[in-house]
C-alpha positions as CSV (number, residue, x, y, z in Angstrom):
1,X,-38.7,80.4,-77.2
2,X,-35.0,81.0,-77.5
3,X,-32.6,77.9,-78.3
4,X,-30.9,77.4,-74.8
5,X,-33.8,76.2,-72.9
6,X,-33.4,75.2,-69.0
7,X,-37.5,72.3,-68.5
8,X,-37.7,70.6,-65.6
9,X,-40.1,67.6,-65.4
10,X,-42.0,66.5,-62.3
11,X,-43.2,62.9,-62.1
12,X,-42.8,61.2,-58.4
13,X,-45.1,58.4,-59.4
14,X,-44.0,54.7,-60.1
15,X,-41.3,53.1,-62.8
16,X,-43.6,52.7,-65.7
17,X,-45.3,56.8,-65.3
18,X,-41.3,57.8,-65.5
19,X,-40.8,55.4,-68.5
20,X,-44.1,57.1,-69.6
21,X,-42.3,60.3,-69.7
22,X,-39.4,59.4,-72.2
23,X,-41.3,60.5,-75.3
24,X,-41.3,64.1,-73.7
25,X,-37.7,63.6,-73.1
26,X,-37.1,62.7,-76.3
27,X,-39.4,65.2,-78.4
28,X,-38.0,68.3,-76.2
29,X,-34.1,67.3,-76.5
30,X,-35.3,67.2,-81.0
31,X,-36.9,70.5,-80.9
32,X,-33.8,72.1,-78.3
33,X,-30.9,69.7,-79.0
34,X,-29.3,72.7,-76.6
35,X,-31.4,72.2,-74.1
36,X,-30.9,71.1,-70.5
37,X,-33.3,68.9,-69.0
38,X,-33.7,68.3,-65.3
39,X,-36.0,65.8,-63.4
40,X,-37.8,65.6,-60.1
41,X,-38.7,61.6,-59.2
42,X,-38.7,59.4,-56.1
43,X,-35.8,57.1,-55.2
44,X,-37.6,53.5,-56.2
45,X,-37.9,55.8,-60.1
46,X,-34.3,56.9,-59.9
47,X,-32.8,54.3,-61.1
48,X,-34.8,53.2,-64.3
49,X,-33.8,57.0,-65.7
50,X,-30.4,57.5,-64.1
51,X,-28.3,56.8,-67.2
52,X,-30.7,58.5,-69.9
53,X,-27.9,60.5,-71.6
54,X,-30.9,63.4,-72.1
55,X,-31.5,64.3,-68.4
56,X,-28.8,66.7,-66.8
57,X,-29.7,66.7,-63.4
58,X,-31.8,64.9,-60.9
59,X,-34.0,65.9,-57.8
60,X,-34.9,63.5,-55.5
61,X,-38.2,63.8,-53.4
62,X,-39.5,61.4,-51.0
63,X,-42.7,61.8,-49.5
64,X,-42.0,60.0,-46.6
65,X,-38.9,61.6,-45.6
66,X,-40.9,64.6,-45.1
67,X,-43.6,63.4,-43.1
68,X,-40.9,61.8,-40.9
69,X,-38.8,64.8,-40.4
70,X,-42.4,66.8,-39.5
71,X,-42.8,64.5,-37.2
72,X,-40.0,65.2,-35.2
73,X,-39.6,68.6,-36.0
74,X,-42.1,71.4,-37.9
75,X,-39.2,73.7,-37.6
76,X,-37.0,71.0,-39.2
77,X,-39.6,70.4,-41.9
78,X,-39.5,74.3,-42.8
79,X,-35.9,74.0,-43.1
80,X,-36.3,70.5,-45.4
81,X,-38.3,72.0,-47.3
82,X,-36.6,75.4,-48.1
83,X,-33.6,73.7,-49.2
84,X,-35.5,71.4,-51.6
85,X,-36.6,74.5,-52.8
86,X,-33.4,76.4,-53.0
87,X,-32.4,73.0,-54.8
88,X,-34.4,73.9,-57.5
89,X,-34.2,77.4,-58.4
90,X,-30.5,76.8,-58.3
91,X,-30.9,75.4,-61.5
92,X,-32.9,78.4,-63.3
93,X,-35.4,76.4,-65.2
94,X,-37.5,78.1,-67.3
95,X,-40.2,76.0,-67.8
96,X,-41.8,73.1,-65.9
97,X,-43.9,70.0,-67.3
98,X,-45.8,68.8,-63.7
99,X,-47.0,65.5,-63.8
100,X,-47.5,65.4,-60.4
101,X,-50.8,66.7,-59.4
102,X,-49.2,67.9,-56.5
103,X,-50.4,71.3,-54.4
104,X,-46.8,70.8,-53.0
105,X,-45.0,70.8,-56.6
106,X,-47.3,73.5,-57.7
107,X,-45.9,75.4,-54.8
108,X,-42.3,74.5,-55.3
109,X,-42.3,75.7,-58.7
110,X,-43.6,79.1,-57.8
111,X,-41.2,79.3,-55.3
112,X,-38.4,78.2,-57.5
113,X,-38.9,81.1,-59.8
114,X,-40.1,78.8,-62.9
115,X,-42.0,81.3,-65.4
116,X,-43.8,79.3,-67.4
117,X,-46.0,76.1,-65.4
118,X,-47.5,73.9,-67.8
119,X,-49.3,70.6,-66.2
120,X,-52.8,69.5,-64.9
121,X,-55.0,71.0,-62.4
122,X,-56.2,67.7,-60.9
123,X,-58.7,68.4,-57.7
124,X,-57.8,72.2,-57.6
125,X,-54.5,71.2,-56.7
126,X,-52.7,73.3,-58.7
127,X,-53.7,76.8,-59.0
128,X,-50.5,78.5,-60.3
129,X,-50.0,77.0,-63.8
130,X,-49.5,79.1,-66.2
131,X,-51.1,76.6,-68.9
132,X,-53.3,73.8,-67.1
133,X,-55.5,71.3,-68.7
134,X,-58.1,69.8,-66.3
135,X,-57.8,66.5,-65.0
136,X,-60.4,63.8,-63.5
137,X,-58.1,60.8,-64.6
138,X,-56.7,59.2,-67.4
139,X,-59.4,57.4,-69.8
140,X,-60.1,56.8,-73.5
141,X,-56.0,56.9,-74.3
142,X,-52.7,56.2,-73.0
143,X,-51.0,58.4,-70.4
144,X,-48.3,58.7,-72.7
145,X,-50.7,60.6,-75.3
146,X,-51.4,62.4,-72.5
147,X,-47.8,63.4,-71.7
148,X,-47.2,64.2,-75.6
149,X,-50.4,66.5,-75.3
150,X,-48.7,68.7,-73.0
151,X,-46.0,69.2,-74.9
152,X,-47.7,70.1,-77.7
153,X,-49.7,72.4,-76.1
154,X,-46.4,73.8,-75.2
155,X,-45.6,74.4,-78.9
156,X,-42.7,71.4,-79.2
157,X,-43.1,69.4,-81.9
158,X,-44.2,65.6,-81.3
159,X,-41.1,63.9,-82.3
160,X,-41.2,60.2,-80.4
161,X,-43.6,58.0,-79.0
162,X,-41.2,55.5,-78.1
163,X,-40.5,54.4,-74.5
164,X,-36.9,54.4,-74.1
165,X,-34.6,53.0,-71.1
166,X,-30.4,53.1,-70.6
167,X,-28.8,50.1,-69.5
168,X,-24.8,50.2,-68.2
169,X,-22.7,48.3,-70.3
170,X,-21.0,47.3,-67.0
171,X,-24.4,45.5,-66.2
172,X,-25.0,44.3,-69.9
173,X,-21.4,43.0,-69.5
174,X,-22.2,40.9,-66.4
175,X,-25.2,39.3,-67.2
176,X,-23.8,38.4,-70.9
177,X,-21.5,36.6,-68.7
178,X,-23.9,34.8,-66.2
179,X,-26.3,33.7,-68.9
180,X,-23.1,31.5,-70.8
181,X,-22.2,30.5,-67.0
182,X,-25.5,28.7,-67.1
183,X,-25.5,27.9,-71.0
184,X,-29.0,27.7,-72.0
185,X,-27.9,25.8,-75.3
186,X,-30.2,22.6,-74.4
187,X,-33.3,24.9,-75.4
188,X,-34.5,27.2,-77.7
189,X,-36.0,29.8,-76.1
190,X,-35.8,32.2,-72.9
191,X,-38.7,33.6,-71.5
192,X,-38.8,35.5,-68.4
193,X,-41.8,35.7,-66.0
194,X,-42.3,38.7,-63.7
195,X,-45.1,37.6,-61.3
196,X,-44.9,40.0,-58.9
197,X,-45.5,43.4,-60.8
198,X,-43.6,46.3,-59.2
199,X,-44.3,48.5,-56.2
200,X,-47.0,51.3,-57.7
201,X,-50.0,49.4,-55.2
202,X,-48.2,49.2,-52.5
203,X,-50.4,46.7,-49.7
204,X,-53.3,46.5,-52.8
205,X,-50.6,44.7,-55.3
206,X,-52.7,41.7,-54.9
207,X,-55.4,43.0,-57.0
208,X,-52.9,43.2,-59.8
209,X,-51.2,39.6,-59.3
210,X,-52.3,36.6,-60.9
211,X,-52.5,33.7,-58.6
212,X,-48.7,31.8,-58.3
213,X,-50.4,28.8,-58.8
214,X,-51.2,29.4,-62.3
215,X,-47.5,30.8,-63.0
216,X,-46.7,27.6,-61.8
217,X,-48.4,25.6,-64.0
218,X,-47.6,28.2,-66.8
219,X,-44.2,27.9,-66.7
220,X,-44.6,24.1,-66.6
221,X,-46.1,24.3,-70.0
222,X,-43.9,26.7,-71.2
223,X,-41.2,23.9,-70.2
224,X,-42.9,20.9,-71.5
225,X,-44.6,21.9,-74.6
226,X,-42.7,24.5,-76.2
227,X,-38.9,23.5,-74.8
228,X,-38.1,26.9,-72.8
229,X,-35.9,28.0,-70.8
230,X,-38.0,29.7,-68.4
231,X,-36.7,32.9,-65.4
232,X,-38.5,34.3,-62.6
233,X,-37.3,38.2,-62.3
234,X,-38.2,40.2,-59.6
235,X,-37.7,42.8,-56.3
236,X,-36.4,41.6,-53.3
237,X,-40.1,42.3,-51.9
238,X,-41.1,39.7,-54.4
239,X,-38.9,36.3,-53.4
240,X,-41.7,34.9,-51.3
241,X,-43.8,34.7,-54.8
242,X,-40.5,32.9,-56.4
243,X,-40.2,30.3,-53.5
244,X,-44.3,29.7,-53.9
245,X,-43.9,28.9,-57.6
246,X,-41.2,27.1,-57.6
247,X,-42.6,24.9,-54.9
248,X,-45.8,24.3,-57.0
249,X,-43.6,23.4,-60.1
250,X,-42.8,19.8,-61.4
251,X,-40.0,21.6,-63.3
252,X,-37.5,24.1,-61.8
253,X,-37.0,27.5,-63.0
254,X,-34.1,29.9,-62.7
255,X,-35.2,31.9,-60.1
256,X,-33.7,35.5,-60.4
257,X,-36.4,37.2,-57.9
258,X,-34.3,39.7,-55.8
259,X,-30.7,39.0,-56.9
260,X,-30.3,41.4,-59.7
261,X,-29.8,45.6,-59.4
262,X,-32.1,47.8,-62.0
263,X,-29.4,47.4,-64.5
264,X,-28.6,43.9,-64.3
265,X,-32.5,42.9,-64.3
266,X,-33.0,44.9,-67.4
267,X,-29.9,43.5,-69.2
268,X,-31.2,39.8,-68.5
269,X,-34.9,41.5,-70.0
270,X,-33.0,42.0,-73.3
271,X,-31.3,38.8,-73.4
272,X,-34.6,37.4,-73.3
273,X,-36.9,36.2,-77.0
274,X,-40.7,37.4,-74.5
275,X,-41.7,38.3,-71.1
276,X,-44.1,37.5,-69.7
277,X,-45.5,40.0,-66.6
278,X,-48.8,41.7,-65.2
279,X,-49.6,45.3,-65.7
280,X,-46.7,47.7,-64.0
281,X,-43.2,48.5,-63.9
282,X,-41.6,45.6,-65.6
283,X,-44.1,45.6,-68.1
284,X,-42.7,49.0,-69.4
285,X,-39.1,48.4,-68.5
286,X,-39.4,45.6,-71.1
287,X,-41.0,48.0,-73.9
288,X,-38.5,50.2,-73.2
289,X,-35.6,47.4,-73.6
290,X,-37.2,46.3,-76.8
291,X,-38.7,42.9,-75.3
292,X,-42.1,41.9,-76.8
293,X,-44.2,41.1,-73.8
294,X,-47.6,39.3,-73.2
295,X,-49.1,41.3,-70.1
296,X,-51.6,40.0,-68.0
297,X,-54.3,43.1,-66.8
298,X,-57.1,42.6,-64.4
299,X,-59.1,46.1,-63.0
300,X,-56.8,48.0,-65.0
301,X,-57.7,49.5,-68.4
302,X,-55.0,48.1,-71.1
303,X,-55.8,51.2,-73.7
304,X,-54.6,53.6,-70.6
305,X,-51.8,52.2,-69.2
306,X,-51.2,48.8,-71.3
307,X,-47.3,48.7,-73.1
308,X,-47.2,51.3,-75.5
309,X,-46.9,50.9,-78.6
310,X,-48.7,47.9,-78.9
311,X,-47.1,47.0,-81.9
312,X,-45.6,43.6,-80.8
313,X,-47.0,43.4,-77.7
314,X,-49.8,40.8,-76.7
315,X,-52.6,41.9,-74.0
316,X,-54.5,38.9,-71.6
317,X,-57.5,40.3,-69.9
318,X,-60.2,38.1,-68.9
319,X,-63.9,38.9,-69.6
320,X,-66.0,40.4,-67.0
321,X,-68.5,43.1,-66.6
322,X,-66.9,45.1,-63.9
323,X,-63.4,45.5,-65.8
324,X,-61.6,48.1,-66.0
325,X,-62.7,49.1,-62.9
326,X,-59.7,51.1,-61.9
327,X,-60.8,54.5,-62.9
328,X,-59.6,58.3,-61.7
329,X,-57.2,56.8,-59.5
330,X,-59.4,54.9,-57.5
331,X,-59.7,51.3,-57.3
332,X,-63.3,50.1,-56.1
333,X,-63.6,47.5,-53.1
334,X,-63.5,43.9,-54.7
335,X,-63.5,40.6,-52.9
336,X,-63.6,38.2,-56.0
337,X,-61.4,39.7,-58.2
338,X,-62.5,37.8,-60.8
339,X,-60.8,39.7,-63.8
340,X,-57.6,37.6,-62.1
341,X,-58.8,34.6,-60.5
342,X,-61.0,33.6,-63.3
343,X,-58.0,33.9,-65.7
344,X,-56.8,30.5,-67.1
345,X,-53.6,29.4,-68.0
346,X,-54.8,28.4,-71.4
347,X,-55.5,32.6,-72.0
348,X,-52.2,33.1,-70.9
349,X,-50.5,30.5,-72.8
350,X,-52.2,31.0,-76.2
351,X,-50.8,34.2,-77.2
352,X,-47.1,33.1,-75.7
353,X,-47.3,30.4,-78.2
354,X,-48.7,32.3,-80.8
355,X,-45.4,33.9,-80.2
356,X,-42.6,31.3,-80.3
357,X,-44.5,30.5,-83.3
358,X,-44.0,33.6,-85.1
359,X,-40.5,33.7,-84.4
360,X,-39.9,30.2,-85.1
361,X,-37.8,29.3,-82.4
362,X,-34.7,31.6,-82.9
363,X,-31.9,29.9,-81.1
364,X,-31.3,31.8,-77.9
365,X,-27.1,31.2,-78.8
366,X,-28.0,34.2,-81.4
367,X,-29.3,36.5,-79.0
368,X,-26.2,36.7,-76.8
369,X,-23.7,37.2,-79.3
């Protein structure tokens, strides 16, 4: 391959499969520091990767914006879809990673006059690679390694295996600012809870959620016994989960759910000695930022899609026989979810401990220098 490389990388899943994706960012931009680098994602995705210094140009795709418009209009959606097309070749990559296991994407990168098609053929959905790997789902490793593999097979060195996120210092700035506003000096420690868990599940991202009842009662303790100072961070979508746990709490939070940008909510992350949050997203938003987190993962199968890499990072799942059920993208019917309900604050608590333990209560004042 010749030193001045155009790849283009399709992922229009959720925050944490884009995060998922740095290491290929990273290992191409080592092996072709020349290199441009463009990237297809969805709008909720956007943002998380719109300030990595690697990526030169962005494609948005929305799903639903498409079905709308072919609602109205299948001449329309011709037209829509021709000039996200033209969009692409416009660029003249040479070579595409697809991550999407998309017939669509398949098709748009034929169309776009990309040579060389390297992703998975998941369901037969995408019969123009030019270097496929087969695909029932992701098992027995992390999708990251399966990213990396890809690459590989592409002949690109391996270089990194690190998540890796950009934050704007105009939003490190302003939370530096809010967080001595409030001057946390009367405790040692700030720990942020995420109870909601991002967007990925849509209507099903109860079966990822612990109960707020026990976040209540965990951020009590986290209060009483170990002297924290203890957030709530969130989407907008999640502030009726704030207002239930702070209800249920003898002690009151600081309860960020909904008032922060991308930026802003990953600046407060860093400012922050653990977080606390279920598998998703803001799980690997905080790897990314460098937090060490303590993850709480029901159906879903840690080794696949836990932080990564583990190194630092603590993993709650409770034990029973169905889990992990999530498997090939499915999730099975389930009216216990057990793997959740079942869950005590005591698992949950233990390895947070553990953790301010370890560190031996670090004053916060040092992190925010």
């Amino acid at each position: 391959m010749s030193k001045n490389k155009k790849f283009l990388i399709i992922n229009i899943f959720g925050i944490g499969d884009v995060l998922f994706t740095t290491p290929m960012i990273r290992s191409i931009k080592n092996a072709y520091p020349d290199a441009a680098i463009g990237y297809i994602c969805n709008q909720r995705a956007f943002p998380v990767l719109e300030h990595h210094p690697d990526i030169n140009h962005f494609h948005i795709y929305e799903r639903d914006f498409f079905r709308q418009v072919g609602r109205l209009s299948r001449r329309d959606l011709i037209k829509a879809y021709f000039r996200f097309i033209r969009e692409i070749r416009s660029q003249h990559y040479d070579t595409v990673f697809d991550l999407s296991l998309s017939t669509f994407m398949n098709w748009v990168t034929v169309l776009a006059g990309i040579r060389r098609r390297v992703g998975y053929h998941y369901k037969n959905r995408s019969p123009f690679l030019t270097m496929s790997v087969r695909l029932k789902g992701y098992e027995g490793k992390h999708v990251v390694e399966y990213y990396l593999d890809l690459v590989a097979r592409a002949g690109i060195p391996v270089s990194s295996q690190r998540l890796e996120v950009s934050i704007p210092d105009a939003d490190r700035q302003w939370v530096q600012r809010l967080i001595k506003e409030i001057d946390f000096k009367s405790m040692a420690y700030l720990i942020c809870l995420v109870p909601g868990g991002g967007a990925s599940w849509g209507k099903d991202a109860g079966y990822k959620r612990w109960p707020p009842q026990r976040w209540a009662e965990l951020a009590d303790k986290m209060i009483e016994e170990l002297g924290a100072n203890v957030i709530l961070l969130g989407s907008e979508d999640e502030i009726s989960i704030g207002r239930e746990i702070c209800a249920a709490m003898k002690r009151q939070p600081l309860d960020m759910i909904g008032r922060l940008n991308l930026g802003q909510y990953l600046a407060f992350m860093t400012h922050c000695q653990l977080a606390v949050v279920h598998d998703g997203g803001p799980l690997h938003m905080a790897v990314a930022a460098g937090v060490p987190t303590v993850s709480i993962f029901g159906g879903v199968d840690e080794k696949v899609y836990g932080p990564y890499p583990a190194t630092g990072h603590a993993v709650v799942t409770h034990a029973v026989s169905c889990r992990p059920c999530y498997r090939e993208f499915r999730r099975p019917p389930c009216e216990h979810i057990r793997c959740l309900n079942e869950m005590s604050v005591a698992e949950v608590f233990e390895p947070v401990q553990r953790h301010v333990a370890a560190t031996k209560q670090n004053p916060i004042t040092r992190m925010i220098k």
